[in-house]
N, C-alpha and C positions, 0 to 999 in steps of 0.2 A: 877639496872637501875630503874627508876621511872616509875609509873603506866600509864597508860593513862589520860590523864587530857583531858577534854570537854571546850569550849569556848561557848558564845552564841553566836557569829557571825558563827558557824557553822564548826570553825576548831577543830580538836582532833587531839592528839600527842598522838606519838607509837610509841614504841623501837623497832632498828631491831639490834638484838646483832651480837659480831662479834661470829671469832670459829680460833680452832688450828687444825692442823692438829698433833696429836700425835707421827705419822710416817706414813710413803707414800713411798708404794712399786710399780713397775712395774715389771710386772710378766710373760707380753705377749703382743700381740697385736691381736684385737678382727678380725669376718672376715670383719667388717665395717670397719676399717683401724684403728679407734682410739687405745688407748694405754690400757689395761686392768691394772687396778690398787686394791689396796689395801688399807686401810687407819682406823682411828679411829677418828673420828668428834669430838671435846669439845666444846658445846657451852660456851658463856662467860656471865658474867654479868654487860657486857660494849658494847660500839655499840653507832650507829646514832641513832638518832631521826626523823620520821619522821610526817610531819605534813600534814592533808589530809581534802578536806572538797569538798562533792558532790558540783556539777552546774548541772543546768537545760539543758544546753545549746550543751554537748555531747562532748564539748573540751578539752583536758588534757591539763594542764598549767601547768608547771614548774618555780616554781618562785624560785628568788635567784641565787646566782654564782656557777655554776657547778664544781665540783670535777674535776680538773687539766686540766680545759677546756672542758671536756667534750659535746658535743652539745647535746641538748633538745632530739632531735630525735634519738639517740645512748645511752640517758641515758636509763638503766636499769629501773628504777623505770617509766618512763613516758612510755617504750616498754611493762613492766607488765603492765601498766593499757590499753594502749591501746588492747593488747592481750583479757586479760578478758573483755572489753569493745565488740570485734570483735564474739568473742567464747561465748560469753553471749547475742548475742544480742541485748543490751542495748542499749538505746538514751541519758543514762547521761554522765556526765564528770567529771572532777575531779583537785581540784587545789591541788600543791602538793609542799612541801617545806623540802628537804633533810636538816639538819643539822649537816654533816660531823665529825667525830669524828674519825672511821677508817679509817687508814693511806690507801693511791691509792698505790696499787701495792703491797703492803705487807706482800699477804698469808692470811689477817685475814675476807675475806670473805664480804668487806664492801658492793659490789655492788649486788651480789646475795642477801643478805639480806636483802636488802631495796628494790628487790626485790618482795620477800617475803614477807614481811611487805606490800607492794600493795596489791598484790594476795590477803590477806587474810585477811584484813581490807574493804579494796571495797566489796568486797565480802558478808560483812555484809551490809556496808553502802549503796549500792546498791540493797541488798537484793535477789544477784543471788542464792546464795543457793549453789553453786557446791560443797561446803563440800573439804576434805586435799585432797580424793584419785584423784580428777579431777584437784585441782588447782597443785598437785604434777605435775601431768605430762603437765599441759602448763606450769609451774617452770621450767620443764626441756630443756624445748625447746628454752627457754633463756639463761642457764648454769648448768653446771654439778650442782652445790652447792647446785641449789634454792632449790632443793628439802628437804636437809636438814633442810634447816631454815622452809620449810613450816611446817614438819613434828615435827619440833620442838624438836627434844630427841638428846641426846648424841648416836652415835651413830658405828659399827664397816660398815665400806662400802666399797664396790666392783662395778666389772663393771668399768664403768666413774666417778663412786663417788655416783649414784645413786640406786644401790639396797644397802638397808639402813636395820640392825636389830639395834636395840634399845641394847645399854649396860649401864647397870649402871655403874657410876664412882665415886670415893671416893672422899670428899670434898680438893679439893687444889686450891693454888693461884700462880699466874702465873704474873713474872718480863719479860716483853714483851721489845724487844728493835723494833726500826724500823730504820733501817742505812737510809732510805730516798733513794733508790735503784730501778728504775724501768725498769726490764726486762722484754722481750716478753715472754710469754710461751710460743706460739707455736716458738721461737727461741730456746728454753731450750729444746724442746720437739726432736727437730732438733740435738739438739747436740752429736757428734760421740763421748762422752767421758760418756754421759747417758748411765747406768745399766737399760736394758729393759727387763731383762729375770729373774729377780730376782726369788729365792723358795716360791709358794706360802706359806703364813704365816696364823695361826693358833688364836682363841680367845686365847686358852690357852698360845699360844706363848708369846701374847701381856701382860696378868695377870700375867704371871709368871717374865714378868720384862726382856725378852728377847731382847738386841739391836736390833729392825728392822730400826730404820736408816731414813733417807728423800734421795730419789734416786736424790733429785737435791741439795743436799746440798753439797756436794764437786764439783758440776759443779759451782755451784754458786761463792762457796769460792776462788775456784781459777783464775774464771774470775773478780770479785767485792772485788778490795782490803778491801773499807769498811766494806761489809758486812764480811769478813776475821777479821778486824778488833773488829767487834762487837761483834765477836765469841770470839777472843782474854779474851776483856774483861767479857765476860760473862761465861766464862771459869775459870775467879778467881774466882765467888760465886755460881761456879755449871757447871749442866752437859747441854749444849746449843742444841738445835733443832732448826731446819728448819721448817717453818709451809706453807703449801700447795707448790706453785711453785713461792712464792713472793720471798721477800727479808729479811719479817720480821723473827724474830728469838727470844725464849724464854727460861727458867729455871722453872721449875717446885717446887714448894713447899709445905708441909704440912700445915705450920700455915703459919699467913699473916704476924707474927714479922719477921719471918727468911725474908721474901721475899723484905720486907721494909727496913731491914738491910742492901742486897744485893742491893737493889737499892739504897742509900745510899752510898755503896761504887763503885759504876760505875764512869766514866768520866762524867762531865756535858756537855761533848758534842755530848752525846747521847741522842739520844729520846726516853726514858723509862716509863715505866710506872709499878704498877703495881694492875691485877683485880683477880676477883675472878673465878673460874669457876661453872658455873652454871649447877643445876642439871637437868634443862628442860628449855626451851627457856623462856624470859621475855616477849616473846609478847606474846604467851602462857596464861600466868596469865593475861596480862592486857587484853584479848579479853574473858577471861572467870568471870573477873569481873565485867567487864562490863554489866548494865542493858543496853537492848537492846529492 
């Protein structure tokens, strides 16, 4: 993904990459009622863009067509700045222009990430100073995920998705489909045919190449012929996964020939693609390049 570029009218662009989930266990249910889970975070090195530039004037403006209608006041990105704006006590604002690239609804973590990408660009540009460990937990309070994009690392996670160790991960690329599929999760979450009590699972389990599975990936496949579909084909150039509670679904690769071959021979009337996996977030580098 591209750096940060600076304009002189006062707007900067910032990546907010997407992420897979590698597999997604449900193990329990906590005594808060949520669902205690399992997982391994990959960030990507693909994602929105997002474009950000202080006002004097204390109003978050969202410009441009919102992600699958979405309104201004429900989008994530304009609820993270307002948040930090509130918890900062600040008088500035902020204009703010999402450039869509991660698919709505598809597991690959578009909205938490952009997000994220607020949180911790404002944060500079503003000059609050709150640093990861503070802006992690108002991330939280908007979605399980933010935290990971705040914290930026590959990661193995528990809890809701949020207590997060840092794992390193071996350089691969990743043939992404997206059937175009958008289900509720808290419907999925509902579902009498979800695996809630799965074995908790192990780093070692995960390194050693153990099938731990996506607990919503045969809910999915059997309600969503497409997405059944996309497994179909992605089952001729390899082994397919379910990424978070979306719809999207990928293959894993060592080099990026194989991966480019594989997508090559899919249907053209699928939405594929294919990126690399990143070994620490892009916005990461672009916030640490940056002269400030």
């Amino acid at each position: 993904m591209p750096a940060t570029t600076a304009a002189a009218d006062g707007w900067s662009a910032w990546p907010a990459p997407a992420k897979l989930n590698l597999f997604l266990r449900i193990t329990g249910r906590r005594p808060d009622g949520y669902h205690a889970l399992q997982t391994v975070f990959r960030l990507l090195d693909w994602g929105d863009t997002l474009r950000l530039r202080p006002r004097d004037d204390g109003r978050i403006v969202r410009h441009g067509a919102s992600a699958e209608g979405v309104e201004s006041a429900d989008d994530l990105a304009v609820r993270a700045a307002e948040l930090l704006r509130s918890e900062a006590n600040v008088e500035l604002g902020a204009d703010i222009i999402v450039e869509k690239r991660i698919p709505v609804g598809g597991g690959f973590g578009g909205g938490s990430s952009d997000a994220a990408t607020v949180l911790l660009v404002l944060d500079h540009l503003w000059g609050t100073g709150m640093g990861a460990d503070r802006l992690a937990e108002l991330g939280l309070r908007l979605g399980a995920d933010v935290p990971l994009f705040v914290r930026g690392a590959n990661a193995w996670a528990e809890g809701v998705g949020e207590r997060l160790s840092p794992l390193a991960l071996p350089p691969a690329w990743y043939l992404l489909a997206d059937p175009g599929v958008r289900v509720s999760t808290a419907a999925l979450f509902q579902s009498i045919e979800l695996t809630r009590n799965a074995a908790p699972a192990t780093i070692a389990d995960f390194t050693s190449g153990a099938p731990l599975g996506n607990a919503f990936e045969p809910v999915l496949r059997r309600r969503e012929p497409v997405v059944e579909a996309a497994f179909a084909a992605l089952a001729r150039v390899g082994s397919p996964r379910l990424t978070g509670t979306g719809s999207g679904c990928f293959v894993e690769f060592a080099a990026r020939e194989s991966a480019e071959a594989a997508l090559a021979r899919l249907p053209s009337g699928l939405a594929a693609r294919v990126v690399a996996g990143a070994a620490r977030s892009p916005l990461l580098e672009a916030l640490e390049g940056r002269d400030w």
